[in-house]
C-alpha positions as CSV (number, residue, x, y, z in Angstrom):
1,X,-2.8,-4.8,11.5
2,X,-1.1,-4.0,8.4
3,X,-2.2,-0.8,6.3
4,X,-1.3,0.3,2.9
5,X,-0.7,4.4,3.3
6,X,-1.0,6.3,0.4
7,X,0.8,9.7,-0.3
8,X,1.0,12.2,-2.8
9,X,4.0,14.3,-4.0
10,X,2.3,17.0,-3.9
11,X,0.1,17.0,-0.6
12,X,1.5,14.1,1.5
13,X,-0.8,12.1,3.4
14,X,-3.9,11.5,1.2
15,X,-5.2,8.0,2.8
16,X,-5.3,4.4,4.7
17,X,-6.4,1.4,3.0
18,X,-6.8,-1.9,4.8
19,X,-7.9,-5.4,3.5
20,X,-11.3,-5.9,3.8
21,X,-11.8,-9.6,5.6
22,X,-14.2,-10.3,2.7
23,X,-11.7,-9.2,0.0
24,X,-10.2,-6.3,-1.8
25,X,-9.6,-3.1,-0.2
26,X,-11.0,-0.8,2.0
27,X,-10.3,3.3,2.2
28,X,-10.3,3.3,6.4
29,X,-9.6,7.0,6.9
30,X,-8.8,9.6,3.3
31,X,-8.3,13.6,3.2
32,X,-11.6,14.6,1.8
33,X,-15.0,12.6,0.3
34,X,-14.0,12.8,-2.9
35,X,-10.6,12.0,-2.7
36,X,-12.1,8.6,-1.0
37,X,-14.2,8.3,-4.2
38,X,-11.5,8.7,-6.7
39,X,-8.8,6.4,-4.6
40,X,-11.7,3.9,-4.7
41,X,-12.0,4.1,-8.8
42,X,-7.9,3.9,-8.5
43,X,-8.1,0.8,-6.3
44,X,-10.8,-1.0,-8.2
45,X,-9.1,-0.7,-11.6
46,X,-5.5,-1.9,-10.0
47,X,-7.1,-4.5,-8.6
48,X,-8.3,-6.2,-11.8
49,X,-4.9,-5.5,-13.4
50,X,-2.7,-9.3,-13.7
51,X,0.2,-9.4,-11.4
52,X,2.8,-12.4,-11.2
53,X,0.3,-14.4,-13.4
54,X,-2.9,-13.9,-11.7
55,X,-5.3,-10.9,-10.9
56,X,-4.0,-8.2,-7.8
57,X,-7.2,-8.9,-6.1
58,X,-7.3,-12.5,-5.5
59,X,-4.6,-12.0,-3.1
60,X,-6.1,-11.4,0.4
61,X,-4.6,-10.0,3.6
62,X,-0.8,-8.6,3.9
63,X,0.0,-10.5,0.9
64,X,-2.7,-7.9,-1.3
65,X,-1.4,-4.7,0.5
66,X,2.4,-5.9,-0.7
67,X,1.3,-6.3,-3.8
68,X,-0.6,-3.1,-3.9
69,X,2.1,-0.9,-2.6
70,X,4.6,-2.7,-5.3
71,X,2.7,-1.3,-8.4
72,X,2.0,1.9,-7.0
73,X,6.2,1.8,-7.1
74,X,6.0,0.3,-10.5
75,X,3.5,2.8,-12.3
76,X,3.5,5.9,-10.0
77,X,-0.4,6.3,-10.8
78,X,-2.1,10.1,-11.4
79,X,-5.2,10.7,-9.1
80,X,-5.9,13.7,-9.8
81,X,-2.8,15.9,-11.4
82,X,-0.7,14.4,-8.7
83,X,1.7,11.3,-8.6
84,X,0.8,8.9,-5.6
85,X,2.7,6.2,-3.8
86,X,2.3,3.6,-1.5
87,X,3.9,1.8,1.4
88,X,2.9,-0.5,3.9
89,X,3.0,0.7,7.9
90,X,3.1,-2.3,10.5
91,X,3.0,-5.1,7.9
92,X,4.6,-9.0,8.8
93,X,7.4,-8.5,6.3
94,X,9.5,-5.3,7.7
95,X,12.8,-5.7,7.6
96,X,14.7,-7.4,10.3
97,X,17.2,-5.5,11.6
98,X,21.1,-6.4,11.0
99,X,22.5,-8.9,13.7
100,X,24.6,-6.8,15.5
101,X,28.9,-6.8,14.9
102,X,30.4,-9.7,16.8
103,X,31.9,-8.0,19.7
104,X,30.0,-4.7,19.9
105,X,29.0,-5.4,23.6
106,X,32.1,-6.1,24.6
107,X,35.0,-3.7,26.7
């Protein structure tokens, strides 16, 4: 299962989010209570925000966690005093590896 991981450039690791099956987001595991509660905040506001002609949050599964993780990129959001980013670990669209060189097997 896909999550969105959220770092800061400051602290590193600050949380995991997941789709919730119901919709939106979901802080799995965060660095401290209140972090969660801010992220949260964060998360809601994003997710009202239009992207590509409709709101973030009616996107559901790996689709929303994309889409999450691309305007994180786009606006480089403050929580707290520090920059945050996003990225998605074991999603459906990594990128497929090169085929290999014609030949590269061969004696």
């Amino acid at each position: 299962m896909a999550t969105l991981e959220i770092e800061g450039a400051e602290r590193g690791w600050l949380a995991t989010v997941r789709a919730a099956e119901a919709g939106g987001v979901m802080v799995e595991a965060a660095l401290s209570p209140d972090l969660e509660r801010q992220l949260g905040s964060l998360l809601q506001r994003l997710l009202e925000e239009p992207f590509e002609g409709s709101p973030l949050g009616a996107r559901r599964d790996d689709d929303l966690l994309y889409g999450l993780a691309e305007v994180f990129g786009r606006r480089r959001p403050l929580l707290e005093t520090e920059r945050v980013f996003a990225y998605v670990h074991g999603g459906s669209r990594a990128p497929s590896e090169a085929p290999p060189i014609p030949g590269w097997d061969e004696p």
